[in-house]
FIVEX-369264 format. One record per atom (N, C-alpha, C, O): residue number from 1; residue in one letter; atom name; x, y, z. Coordinates in steps of 0.001 Angstrom, whole numbers, always signed. Layout:
@resi = NUM&resn = A&name = CA&X = X&Y = Y&Z = Z
...
// end
This chain:
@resi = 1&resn = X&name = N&X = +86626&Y = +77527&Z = +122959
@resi = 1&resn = X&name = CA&X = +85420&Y = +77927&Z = +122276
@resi = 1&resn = X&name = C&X = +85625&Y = +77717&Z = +120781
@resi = 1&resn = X&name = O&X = +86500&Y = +78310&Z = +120150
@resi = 2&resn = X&name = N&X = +84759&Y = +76827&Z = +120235
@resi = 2&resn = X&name = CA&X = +84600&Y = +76837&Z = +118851
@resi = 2&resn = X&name = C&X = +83369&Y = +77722&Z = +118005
@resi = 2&resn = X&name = O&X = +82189&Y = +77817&Z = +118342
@resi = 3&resn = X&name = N&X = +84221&Y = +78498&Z = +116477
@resi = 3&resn = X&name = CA&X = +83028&Y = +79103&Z = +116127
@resi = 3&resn = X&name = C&X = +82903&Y = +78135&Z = +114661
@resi = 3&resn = X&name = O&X = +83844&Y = +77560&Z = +114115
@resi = 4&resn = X&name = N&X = +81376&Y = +78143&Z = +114183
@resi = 4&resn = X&name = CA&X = +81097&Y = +77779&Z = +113392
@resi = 4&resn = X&name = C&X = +80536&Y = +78721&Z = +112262
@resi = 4&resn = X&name = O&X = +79411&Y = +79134&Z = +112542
@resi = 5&resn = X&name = N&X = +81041&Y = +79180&Z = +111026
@resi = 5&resn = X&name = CA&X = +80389&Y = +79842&Z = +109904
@resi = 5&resn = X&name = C&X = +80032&Y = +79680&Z = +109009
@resi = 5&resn = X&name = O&X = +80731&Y = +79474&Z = +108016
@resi = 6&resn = X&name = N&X = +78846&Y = +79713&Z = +109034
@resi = 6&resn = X&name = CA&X = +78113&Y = +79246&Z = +107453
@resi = 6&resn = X&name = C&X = +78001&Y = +80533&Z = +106661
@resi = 6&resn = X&name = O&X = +77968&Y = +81606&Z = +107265
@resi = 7&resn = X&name = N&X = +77943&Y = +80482&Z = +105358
@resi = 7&resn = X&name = CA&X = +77899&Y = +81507&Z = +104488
@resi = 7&resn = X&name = C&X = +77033&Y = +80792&Z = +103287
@resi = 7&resn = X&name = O&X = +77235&Y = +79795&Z = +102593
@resi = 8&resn = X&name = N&X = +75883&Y = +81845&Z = +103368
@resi = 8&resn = X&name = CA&X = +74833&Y = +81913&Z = +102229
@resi = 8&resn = X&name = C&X = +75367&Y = +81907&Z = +101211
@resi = 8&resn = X&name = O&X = +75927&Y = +82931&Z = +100818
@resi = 9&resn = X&name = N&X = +75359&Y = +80332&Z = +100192
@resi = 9&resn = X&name = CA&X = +76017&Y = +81142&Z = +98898
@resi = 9&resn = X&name = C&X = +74842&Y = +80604&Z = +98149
@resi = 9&resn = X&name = O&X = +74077&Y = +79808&Z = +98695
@resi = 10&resn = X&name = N&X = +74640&Y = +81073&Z = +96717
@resi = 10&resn = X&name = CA&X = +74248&Y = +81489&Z = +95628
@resi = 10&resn = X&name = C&X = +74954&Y = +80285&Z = +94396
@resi = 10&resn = X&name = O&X = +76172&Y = +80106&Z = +94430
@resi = 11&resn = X&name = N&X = +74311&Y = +79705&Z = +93611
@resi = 11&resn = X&name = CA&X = +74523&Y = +79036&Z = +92742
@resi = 11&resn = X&name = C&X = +74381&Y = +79681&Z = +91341
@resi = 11&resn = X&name = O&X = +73279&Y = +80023&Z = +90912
@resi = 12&resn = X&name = N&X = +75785&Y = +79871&Z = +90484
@resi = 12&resn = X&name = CA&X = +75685&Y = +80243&Z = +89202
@resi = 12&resn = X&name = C&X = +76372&Y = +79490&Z = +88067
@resi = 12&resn = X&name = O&X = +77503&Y = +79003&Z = +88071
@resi = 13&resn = X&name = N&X = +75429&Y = +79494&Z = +87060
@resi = 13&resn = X&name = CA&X = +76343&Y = +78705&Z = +86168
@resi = 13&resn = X&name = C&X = +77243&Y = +80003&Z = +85237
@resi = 13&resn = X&name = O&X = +76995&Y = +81179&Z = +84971
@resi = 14&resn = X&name = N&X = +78310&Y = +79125&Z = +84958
@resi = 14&resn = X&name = CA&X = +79512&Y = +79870&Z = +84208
@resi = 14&resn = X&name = C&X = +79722&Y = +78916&Z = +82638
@resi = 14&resn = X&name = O&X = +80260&Y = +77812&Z = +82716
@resi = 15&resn = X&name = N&X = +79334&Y = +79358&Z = +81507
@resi = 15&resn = X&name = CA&X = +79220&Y = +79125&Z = +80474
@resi = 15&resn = X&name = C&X = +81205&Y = +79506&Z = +80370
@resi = 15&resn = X&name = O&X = +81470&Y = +80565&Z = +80939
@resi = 16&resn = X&name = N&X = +82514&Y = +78751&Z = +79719
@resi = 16&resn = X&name = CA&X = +83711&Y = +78422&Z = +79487
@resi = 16&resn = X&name = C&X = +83815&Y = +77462&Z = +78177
@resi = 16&resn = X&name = O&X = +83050&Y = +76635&Z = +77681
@resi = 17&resn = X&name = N&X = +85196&Y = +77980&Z = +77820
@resi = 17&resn = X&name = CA&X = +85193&Y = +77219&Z = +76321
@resi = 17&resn = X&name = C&X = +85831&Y = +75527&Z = +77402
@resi = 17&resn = X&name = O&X = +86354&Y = +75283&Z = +78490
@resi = 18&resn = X&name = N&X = +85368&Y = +74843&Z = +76280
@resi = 18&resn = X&name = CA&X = +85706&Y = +73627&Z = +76469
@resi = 18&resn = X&name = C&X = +86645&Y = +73054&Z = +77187
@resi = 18&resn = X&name = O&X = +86557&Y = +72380&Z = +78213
@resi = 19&resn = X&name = N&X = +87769&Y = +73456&Z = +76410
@resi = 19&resn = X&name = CA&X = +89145&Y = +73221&Z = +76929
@resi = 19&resn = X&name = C&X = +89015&Y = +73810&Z = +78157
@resi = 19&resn = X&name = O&X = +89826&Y = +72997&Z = +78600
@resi = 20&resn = X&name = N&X = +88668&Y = +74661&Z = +79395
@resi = 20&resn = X&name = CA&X = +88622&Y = +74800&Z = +80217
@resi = 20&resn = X&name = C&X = +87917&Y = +73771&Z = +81438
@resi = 20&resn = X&name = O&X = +88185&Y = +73714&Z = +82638
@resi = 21&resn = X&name = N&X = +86821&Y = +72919&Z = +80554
@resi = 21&resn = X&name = CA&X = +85893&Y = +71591&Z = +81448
@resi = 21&resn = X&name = C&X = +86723&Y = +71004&Z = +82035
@resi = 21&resn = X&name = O&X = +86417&Y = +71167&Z = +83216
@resi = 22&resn = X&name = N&X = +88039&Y = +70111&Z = +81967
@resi = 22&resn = X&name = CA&X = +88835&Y = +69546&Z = +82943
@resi = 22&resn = X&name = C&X = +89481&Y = +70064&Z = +83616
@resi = 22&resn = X&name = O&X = +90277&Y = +69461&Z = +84336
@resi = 23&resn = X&name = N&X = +89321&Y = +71654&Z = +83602
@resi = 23&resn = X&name = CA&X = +89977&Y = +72666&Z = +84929
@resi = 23&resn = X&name = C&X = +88900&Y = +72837&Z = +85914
@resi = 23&resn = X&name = O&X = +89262&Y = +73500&Z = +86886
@resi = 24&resn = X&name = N&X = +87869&Y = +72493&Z = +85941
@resi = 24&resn = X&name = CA&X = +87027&Y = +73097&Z = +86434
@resi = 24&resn = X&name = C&X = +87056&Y = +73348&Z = +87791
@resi = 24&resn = X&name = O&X = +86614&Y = +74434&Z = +88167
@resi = 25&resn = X&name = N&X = +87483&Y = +72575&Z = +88591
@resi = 25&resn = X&name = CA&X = +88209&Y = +72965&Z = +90434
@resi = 25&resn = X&name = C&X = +89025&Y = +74029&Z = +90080
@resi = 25&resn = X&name = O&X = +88484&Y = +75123&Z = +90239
@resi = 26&resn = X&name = N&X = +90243&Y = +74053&Z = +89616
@resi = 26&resn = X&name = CA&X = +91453&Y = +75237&Z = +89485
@resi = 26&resn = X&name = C&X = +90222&Y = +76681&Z = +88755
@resi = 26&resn = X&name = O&X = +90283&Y = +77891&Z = +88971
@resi = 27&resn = X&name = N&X = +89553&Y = +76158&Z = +88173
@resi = 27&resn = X&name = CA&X = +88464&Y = +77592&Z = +87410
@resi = 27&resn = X&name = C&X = +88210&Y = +78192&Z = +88675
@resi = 27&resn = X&name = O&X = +88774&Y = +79147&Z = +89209
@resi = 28&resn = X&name = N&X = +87141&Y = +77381&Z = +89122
@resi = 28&resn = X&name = CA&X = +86830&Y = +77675&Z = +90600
@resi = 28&resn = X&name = C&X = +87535&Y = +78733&Z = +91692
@resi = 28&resn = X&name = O&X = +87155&Y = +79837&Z = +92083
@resi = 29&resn = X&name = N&X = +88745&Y = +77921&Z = +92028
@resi = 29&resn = X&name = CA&X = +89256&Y = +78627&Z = +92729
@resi = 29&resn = X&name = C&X = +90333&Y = +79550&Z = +92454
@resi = 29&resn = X&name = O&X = +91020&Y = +79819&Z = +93440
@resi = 30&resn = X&name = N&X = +90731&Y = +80231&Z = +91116
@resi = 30&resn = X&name = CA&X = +91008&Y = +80783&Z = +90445
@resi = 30&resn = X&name = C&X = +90058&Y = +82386&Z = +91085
@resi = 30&resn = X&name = O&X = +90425&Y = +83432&Z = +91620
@resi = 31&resn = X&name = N&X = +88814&Y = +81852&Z = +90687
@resi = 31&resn = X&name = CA&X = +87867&Y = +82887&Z = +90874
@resi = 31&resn = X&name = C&X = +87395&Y = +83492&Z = +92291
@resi = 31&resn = X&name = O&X = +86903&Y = +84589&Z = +92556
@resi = 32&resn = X&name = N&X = +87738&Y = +82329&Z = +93154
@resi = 32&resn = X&name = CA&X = +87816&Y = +82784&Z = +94389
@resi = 32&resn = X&name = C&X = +88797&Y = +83791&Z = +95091
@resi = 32&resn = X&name = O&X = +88523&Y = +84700&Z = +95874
@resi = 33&resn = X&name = N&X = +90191&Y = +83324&Z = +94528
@resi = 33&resn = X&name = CA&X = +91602&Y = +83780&Z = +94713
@resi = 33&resn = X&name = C&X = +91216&Y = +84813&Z = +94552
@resi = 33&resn = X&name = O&X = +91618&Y = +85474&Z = +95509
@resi = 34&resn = X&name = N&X = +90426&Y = +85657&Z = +93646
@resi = 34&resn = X&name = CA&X = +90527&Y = +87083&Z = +92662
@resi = 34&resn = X&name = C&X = +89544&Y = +87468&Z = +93514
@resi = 34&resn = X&name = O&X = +89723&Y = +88523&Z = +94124
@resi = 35&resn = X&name = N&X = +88533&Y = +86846&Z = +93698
@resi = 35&resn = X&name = CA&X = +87363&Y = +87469&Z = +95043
@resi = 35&resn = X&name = C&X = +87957&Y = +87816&Z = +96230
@resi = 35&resn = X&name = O&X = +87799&Y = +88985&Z = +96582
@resi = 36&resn = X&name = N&X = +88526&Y = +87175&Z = +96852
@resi = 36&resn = X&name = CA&X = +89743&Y = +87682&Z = +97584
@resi = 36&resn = X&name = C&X = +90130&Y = +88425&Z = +98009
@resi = 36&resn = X&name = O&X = +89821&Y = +89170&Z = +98939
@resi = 37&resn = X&name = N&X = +91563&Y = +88247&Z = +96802
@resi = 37&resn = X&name = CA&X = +92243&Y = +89524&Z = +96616
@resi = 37&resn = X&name = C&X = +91623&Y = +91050&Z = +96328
@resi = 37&resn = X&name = O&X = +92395&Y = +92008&Z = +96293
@resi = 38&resn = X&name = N&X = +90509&Y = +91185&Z = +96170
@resi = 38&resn = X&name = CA&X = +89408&Y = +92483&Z = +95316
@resi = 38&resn = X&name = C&X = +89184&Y = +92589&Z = +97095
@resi = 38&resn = X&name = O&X = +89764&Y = +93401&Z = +97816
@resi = 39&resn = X&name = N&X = +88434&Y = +91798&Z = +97439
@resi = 39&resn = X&name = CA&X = +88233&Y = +92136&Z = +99235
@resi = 39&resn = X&name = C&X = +87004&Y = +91952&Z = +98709
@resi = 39&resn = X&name = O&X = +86313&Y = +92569&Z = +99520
@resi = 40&resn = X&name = N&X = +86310&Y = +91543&Z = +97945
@resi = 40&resn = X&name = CA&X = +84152&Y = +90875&Z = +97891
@resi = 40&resn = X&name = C&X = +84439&Y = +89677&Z = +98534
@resi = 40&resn = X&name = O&X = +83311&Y = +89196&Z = +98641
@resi = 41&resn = X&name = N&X = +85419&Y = +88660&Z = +99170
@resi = 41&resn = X&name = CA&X = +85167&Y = +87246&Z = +99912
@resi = 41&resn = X&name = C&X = +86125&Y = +87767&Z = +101270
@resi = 41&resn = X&name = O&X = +87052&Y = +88574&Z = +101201
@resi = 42&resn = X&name = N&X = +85859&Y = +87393&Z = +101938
@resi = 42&resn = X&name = CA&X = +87080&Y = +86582&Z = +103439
@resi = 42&resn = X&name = C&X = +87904&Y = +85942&Z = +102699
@resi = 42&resn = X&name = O&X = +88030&Y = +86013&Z = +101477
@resi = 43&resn = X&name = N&X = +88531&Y = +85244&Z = +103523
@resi = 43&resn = X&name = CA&X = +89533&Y = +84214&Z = +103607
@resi = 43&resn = X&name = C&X = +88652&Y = +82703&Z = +103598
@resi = 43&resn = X&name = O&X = +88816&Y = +81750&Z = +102836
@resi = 44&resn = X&name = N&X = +87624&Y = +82863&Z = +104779
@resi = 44&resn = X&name = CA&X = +86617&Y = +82021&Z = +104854
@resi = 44&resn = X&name = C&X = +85765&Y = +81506&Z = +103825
@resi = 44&resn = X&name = O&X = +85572&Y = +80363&Z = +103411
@resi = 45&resn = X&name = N&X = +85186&Y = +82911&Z = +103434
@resi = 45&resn = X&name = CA&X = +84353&Y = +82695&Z = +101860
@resi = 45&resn = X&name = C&X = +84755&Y = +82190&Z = +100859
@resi = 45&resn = X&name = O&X = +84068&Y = +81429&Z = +100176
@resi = 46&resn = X&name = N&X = +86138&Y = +82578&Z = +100549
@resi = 46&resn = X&name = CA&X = +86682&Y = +82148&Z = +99520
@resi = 46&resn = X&name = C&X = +87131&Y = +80448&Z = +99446
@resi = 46&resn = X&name = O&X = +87020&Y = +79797&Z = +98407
@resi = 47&resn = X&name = N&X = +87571&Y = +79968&Z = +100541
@resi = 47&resn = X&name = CA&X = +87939&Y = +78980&Z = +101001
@resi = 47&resn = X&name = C&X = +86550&Y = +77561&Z = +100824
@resi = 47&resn = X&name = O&X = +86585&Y = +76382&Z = +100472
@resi = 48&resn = X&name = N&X = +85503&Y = +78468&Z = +101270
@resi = 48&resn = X&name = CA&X = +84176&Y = +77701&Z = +101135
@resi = 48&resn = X&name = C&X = +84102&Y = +77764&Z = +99723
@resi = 48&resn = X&name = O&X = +83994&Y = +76676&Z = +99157
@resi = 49&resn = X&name = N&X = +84143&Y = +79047&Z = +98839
@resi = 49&resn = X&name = CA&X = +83503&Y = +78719&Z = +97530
@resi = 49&resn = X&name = C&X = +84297&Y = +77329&Z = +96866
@resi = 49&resn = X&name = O&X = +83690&Y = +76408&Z = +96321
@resi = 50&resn = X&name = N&X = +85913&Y = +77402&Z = +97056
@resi = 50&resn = X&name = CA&X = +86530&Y = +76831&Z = +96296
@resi = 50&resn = X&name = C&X = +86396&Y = +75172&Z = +96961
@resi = 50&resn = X&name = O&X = +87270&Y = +74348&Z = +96694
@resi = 51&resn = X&name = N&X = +85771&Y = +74984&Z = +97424
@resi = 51&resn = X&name = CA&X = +85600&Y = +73746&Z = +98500
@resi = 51&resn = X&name = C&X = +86909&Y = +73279&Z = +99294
@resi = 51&resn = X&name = O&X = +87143&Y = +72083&Z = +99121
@resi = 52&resn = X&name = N&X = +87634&Y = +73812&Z = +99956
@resi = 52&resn = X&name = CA&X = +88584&Y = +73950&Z = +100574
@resi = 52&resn = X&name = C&X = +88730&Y = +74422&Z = +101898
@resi = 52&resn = X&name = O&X = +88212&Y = +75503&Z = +102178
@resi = 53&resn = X&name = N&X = +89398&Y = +73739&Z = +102826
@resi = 53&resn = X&name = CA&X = +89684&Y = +74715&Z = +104236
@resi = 53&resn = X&name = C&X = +90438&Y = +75800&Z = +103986
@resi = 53&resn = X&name = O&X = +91015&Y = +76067&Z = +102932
@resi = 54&resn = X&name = N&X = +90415&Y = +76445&Z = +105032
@resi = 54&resn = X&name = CA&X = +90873&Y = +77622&Z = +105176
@resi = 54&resn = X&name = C&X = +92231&Y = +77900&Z = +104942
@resi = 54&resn = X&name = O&X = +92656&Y = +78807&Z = +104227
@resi = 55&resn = X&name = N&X = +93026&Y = +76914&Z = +105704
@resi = 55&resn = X&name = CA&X = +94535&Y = +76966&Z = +105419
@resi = 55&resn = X&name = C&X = +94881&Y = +76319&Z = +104308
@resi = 55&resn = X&name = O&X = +95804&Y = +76800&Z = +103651
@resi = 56&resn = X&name = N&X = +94215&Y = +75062&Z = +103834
@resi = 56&resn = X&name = CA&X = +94913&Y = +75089&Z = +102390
@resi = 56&resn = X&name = C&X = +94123&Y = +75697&Z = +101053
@resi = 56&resn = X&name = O&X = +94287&Y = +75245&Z = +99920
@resi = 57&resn = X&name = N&X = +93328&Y = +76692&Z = +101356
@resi = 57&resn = X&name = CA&X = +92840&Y = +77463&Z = +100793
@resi = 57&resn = X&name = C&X = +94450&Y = +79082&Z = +100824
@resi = 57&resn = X&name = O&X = +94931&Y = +79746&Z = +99906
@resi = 58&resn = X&name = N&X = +94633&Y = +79070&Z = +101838
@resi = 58&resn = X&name = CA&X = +95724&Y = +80289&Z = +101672
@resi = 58&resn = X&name = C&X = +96962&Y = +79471&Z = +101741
@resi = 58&resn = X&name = O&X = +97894&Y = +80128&Z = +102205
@resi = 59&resn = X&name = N&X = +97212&Y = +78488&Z = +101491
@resi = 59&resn = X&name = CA&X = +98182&Y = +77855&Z = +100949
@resi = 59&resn = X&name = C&X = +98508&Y = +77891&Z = +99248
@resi = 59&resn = X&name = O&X = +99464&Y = +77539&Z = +98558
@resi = 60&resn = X&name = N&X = +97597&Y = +78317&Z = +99062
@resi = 60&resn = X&name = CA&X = +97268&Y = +77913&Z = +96941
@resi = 60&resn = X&name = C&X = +97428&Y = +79214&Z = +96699
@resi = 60&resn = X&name = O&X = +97880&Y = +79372&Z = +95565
@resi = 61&resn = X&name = N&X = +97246&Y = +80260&Z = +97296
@resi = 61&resn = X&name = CA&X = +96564&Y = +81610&Z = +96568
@resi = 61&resn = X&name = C&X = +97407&Y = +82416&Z = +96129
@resi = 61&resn = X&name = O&X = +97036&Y = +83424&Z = +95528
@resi = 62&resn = X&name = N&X = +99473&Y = +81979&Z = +96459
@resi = 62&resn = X&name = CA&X = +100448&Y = +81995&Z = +95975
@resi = 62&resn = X&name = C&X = +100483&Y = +81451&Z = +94184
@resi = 62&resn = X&name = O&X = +101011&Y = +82113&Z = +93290
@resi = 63&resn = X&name = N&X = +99983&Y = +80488&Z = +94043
@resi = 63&resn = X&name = CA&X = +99613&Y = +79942&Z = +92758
@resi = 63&resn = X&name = C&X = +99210&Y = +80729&Z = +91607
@resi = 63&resn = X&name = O&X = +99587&Y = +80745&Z = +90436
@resi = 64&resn = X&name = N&X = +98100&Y = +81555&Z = +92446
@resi = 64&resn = X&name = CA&X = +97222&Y = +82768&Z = +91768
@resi = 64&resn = X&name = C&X = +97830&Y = +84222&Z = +92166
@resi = 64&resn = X&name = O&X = +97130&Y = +85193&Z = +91880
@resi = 65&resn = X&name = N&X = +98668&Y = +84373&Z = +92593
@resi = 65&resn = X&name = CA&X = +99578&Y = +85563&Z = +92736
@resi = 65&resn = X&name = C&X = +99145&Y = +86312&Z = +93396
@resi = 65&resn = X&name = O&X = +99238&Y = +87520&Z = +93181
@resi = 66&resn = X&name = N&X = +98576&Y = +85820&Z = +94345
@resi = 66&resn = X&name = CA&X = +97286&Y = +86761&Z = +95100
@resi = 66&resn = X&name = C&X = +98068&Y = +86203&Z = +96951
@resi = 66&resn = X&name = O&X = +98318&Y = +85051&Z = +97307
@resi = 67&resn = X&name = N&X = +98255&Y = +87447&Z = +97726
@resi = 67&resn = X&name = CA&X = +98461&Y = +87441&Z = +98568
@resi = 67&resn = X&name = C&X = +97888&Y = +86861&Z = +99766
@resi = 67&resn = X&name = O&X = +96679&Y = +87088&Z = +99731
@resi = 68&resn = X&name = N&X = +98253&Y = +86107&Z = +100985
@resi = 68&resn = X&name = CA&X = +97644&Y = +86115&Z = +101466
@resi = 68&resn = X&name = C&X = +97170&Y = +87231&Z = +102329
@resi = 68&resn = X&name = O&X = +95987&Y = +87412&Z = +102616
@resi = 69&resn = X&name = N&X = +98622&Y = +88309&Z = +102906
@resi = 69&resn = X&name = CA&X = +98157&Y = +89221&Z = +103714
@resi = 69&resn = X&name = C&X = +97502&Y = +90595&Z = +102605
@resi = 69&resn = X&name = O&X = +98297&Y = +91234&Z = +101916
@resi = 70&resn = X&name = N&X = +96035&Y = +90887&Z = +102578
@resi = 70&resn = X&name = CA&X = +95365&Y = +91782&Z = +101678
@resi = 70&resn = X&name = C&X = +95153&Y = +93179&Z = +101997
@resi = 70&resn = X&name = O&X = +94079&Y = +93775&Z = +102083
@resi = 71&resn = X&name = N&X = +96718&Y = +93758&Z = +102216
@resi = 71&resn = X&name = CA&X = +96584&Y = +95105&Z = +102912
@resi = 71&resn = X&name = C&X = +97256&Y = +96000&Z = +101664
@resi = 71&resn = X&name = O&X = +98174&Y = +95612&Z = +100941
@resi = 72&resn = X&name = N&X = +96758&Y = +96944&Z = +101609
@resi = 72&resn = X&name = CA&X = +97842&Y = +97762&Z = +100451
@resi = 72&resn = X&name = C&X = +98947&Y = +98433&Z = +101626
@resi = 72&resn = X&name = O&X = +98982&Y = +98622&Z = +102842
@resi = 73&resn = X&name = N&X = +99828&Y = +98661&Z = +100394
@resi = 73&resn = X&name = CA&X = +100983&Y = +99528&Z = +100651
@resi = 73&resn = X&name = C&X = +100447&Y = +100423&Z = +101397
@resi = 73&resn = X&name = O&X = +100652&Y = +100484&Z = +102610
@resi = 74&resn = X&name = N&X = +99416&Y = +101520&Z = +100506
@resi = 74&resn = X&name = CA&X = +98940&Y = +102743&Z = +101371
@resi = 74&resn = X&name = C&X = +98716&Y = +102525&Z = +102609
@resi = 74&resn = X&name = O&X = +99275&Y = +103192&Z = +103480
@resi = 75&resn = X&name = N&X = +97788&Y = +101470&Z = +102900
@resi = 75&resn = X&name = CA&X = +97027&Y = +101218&Z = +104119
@resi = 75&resn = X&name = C&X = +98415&Y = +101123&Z = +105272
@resi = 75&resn = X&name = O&X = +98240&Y = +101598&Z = +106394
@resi = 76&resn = X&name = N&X = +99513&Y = +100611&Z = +104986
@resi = 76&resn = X&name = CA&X = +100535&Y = +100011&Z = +105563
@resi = 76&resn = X&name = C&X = +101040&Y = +101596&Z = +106294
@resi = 76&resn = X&name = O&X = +101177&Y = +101982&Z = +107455
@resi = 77&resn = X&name = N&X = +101203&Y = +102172&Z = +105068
@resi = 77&resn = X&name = CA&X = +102036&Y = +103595&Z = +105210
@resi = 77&resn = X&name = C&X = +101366&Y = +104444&Z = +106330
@resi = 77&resn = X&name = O&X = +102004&Y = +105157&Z = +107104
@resi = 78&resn = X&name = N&X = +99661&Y = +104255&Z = +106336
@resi = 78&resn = X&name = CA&X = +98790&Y = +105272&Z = +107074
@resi = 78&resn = X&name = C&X = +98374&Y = +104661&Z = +108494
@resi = 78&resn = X&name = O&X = +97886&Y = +105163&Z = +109507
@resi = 79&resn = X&name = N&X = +98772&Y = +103370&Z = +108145
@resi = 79&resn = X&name = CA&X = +98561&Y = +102975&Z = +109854
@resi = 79&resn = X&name = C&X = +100009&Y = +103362&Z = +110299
@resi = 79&resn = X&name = O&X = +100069&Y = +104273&Z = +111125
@resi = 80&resn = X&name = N&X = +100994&Y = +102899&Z = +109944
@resi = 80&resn = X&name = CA&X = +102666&Y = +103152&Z = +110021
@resi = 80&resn = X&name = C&X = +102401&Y = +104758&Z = +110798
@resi = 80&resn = X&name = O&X = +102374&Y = +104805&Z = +112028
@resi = 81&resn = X&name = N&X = +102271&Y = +105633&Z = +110228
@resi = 81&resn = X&name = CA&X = +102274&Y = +107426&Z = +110561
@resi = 81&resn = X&name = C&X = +101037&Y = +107621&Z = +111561
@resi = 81&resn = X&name = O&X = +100808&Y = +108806&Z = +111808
@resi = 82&resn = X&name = N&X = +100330&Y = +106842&Z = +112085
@resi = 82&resn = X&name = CA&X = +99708&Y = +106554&Z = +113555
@resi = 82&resn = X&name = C&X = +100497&Y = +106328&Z = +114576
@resi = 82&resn = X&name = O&X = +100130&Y = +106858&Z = +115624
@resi = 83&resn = X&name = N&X = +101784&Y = +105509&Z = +114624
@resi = 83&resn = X&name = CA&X = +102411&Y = +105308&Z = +115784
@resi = 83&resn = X&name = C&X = +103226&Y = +106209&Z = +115383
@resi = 83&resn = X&name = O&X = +104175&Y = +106543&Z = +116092
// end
């Protein structure tokens, strides 16, 4: 079974100093990475914004210091003291 997901996105422009115009992919997904990591995108979403698949979308996000697995410590500790 294959699934297919589309995600409604939204077009915005982002006003950047100059020197930033030949980053503009790495801008991109810079901003995705951080959407992310915050938990406002998926893995999916983020992957779409930055025009990228999925896996080499969480291949990069090391780059941006941003994890792929997006669990906190806490969360770790409070599922942990369930079993």
């Amino acid at each position: 079974m294959i699934f297919l997901y589309l995600y409604s996105m939204t077009t915005i422009t982002l006003q950047v100093p100059d020197t930033l115009g030949e980053y503009q992919n790495d801008t991109v997904r810079f901003i995705a990475a951080k959407l992310y990591e915050s938990g406002k995108l998926s893995l999916g979403q983020a992957a779409e914004m930055a025009g990228l698949s999925k896996r080499t979308f969480a291949e990069l996000l090391g780059d941006y210091n941003v994890s792929l697995i997006n669990y906190s410590l806490a969360d770790i500790v409070e599922d942990a003291a369930k079993f």
